[in-house]
N, C-alpha and C positions, 0 to 999 in steps of 0.2 A: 557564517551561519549555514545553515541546513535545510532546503528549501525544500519543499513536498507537494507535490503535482495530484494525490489521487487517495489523499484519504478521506475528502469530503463527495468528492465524486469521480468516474470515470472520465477523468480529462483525456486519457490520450484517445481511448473509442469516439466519445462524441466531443470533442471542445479542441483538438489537435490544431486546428489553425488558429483558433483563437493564442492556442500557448504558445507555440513556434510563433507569433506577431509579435508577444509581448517579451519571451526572447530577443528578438529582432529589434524590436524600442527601446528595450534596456530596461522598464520597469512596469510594474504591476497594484492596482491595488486591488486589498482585502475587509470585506467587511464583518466585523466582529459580530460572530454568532450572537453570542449572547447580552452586547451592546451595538446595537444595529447603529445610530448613527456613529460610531467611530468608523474609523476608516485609514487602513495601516497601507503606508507605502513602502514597498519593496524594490529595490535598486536589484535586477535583475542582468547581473554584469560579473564577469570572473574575478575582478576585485571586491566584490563584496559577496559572494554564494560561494562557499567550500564544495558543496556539493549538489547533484539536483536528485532528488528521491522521486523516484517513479511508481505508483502501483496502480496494476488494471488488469483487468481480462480479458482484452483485446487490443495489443500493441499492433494491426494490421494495418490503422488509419495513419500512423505515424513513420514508420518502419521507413519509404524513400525519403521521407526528411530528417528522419532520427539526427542526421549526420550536422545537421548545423546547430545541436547543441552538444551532442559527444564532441566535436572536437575543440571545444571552447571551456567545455565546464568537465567537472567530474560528474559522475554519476554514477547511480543503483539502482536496480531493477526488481521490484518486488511482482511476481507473476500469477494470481491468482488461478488453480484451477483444479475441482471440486469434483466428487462425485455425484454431486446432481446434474436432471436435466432441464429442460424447457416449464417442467411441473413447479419449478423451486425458482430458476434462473432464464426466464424466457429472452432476455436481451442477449445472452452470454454464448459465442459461440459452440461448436459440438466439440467432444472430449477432444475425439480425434484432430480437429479444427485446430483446437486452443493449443494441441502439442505442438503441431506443424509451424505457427507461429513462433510458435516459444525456438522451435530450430533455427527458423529466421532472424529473432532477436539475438541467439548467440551467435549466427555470423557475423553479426555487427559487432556486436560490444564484447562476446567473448563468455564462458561459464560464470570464471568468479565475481563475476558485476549482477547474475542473477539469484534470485531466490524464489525458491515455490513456493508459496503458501498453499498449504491445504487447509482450507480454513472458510468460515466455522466449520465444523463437525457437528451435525445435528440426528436427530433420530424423528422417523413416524415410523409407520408399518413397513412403508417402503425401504428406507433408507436405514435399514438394521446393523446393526453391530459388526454382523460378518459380511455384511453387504458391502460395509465400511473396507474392511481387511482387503476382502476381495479387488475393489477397482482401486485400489492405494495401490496391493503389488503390483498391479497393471501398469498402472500409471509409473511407480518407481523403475521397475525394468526399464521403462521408454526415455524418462525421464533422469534419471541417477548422473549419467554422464554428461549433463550439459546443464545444471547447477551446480552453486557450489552449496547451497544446503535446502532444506526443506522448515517450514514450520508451519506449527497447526497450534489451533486450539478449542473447547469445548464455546461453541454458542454459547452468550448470556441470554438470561431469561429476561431482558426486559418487558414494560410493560406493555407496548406497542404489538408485541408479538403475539397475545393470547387475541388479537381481531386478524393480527396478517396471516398466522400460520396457528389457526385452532389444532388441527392433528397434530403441532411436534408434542414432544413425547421425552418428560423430564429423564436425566441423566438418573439414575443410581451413581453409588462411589464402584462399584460393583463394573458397571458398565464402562465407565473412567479410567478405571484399572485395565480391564479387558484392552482396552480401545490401545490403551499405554502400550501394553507391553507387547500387542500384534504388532502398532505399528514401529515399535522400538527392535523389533524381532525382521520385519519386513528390509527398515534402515540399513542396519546390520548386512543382510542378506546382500545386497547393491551396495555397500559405501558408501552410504548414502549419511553424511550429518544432518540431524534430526533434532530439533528445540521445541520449545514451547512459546506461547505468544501472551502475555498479557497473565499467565498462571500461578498461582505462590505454590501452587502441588510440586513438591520433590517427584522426578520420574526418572532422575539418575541409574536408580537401582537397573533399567532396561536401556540403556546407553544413550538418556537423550536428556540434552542441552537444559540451563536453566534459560530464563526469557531472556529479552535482549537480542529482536530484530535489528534495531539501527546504532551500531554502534563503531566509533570513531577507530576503533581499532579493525574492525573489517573494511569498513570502506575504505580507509587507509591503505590497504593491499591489495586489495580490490582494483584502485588506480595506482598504484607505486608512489603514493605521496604520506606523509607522515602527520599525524595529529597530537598536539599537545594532550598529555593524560590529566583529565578532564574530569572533575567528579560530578556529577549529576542526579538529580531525583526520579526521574525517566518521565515518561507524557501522563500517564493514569495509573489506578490502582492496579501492581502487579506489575507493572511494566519497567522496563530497566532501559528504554532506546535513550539515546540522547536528542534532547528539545529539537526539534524542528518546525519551523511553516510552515502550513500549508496554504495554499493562492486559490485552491478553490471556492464551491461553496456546495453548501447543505440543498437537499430537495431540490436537486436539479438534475438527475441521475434518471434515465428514461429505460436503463437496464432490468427495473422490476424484480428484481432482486426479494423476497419476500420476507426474508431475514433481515435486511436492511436496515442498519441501524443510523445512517446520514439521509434517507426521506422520512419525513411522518405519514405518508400515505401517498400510490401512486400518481392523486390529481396534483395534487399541490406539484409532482417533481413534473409533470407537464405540461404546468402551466406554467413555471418557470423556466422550462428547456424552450419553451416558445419565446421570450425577452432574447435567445439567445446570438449575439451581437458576437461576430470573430475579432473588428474592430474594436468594439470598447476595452477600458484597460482595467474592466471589472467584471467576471464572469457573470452572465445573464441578469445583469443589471446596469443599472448607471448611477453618479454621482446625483447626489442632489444638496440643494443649496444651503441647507442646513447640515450638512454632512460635517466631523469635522476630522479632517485628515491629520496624520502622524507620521513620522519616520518610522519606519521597525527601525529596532535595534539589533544591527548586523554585525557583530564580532565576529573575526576570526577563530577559527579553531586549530588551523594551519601550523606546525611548529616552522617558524619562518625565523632567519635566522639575528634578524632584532625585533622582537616581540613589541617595542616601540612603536614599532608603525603599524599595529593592532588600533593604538589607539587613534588612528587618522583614517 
């Protein structure tokens, strides 16, 4: 299985000892969003995890420990980092900041294990179309040689966001395109490979990727290990990664992030970053007595060479 550190919150910025712990213990559990007393156990061990997915936008808290779970597990590196500032992203450090790290992350683990996400793409006044273009090629020149690809996508309009960010500023198709085909033109320029995240828009025609961040065949070369070809429905609409875990949890995220689509509002994710226990084997929460625990179901993905022992 396929386990995911940071699409519910920024685990490695703020929760890094808490997950190097449960590394160290060998397992983990998770409480289902949307059935809160369930409660799924994870065996947190190189026989049962094919790989560990990582994404955040500050790998700095982590980076001298990285190493006690690189050399155990495989892993990917998803590295968040955006054309906003402090107005949009106040927890998140500065552009310059975020790159310098990102050079420290590949002296550990190396280019093809990382990926940029430029991601979401949004618009107000400030943050204009060519505002866009502009700090993208910035960012790609610094950037190009020490990923092995980039991906972006257009912000959804949920409906949370007409209270967190009254000024953003709907897309046109018009706007979509433009945005396509600079930063397909941009890619191009640096060697840079270029996809989409979650999007059914064809943007081929400007040399960039259909979706499909996490998928079995990049990680696979990524670490030099090989995955059975695997067919899948991907995690949500538009999406093509393959299933993975995640051990975090929702509204625990102290980044402020305004876009945010894993808090419902800044209080709520501060008052639950306060529960926050390194020790417990539940991110800023605890078991309670009516709780009722499960095994996740951990297959292999691995082409191993009796598939037999998948089933044990």
């Amino acid at each position: 299985m396929l386990i995911n550190t940071g699409a519910r919150t920024d685990t490695v910025q703020y929760f890094s000892d808490w997950l190097l712990n449960r590394f160290r213990e060998g397992f983990v559990y998770s409480r289902n969003p949307l059935f809160p007393k369930k409660v799924s156990r994870y065996e947190l061990t190189p026989q049962k995890v094919d790989c560990v997915i990582f994404c955040s936008k500050n790998y700095s808290p982590i980076l001298p420990r990285l190493h006690e779970i690189t050399e155990r597990f495989n892993t990917y590196f998803f590295y968040t980092i955006t054309a906003y500032g402090k107005d949009i992203e106040p927890g998140v450090p500065s552009l310059d900041q975020s790159i310098d790290i990102l050079y420290k992350l590949e002296n550990l683990v190396g280019k093809n294990r990382i990926v940029w996400r430029y991601d979401p793409i949004l618009l107000t006044k400030k943050y204009t179309v060519q505002q866009h273009l502009i700090t993208f090629g910035h960012m790609a020149a610094r950037l190009s040689a020490h990923v092995s690809k980039c991906v972006f996508s257009f912000v959804e309009f949920y409906e949370k966001l007409q209270f967190n960010m009254p000024e953003l500023q709907l897309f046109t198709e018009e706007d979509m395109d433009t945005l396509a085909e600079g930063l397909g033109s941009i890619a191009k320029k640096y060697r840079l490979p270029l996809q989409t995240c979650a999007m059914k828009t064809d943007y081929s025609k400007y040399g960039i990727l259909p979706s499909g961040c996490v998928t079995l065949d990049e990680i696979g070369k990524a670490n030099g290990v090989k995955f059975r070809d695997l067919k899948h429905k991907g995690m949500r609409r538009g999406c093509s990664c393959m299933v993975n875990h995640d051990i975090g949890a929702y509204n625990t995220c102290p980044n402020g992030c305004r876009y945010c689509y894993a808090n419902k509002n800044p209080q709520d994710a501060s008052k639950n970053f306060a529960l926050y226990n390194p020790d417990s084997p539940i991110l800023c929460d605890s078991l309670q007595a009516d709780d009722e625990i499960v095994y996740g179901n951990q297959p292999s993905f691995l082409d191993i060479p009796n598939p037999q022992l998948d089933l044990f």
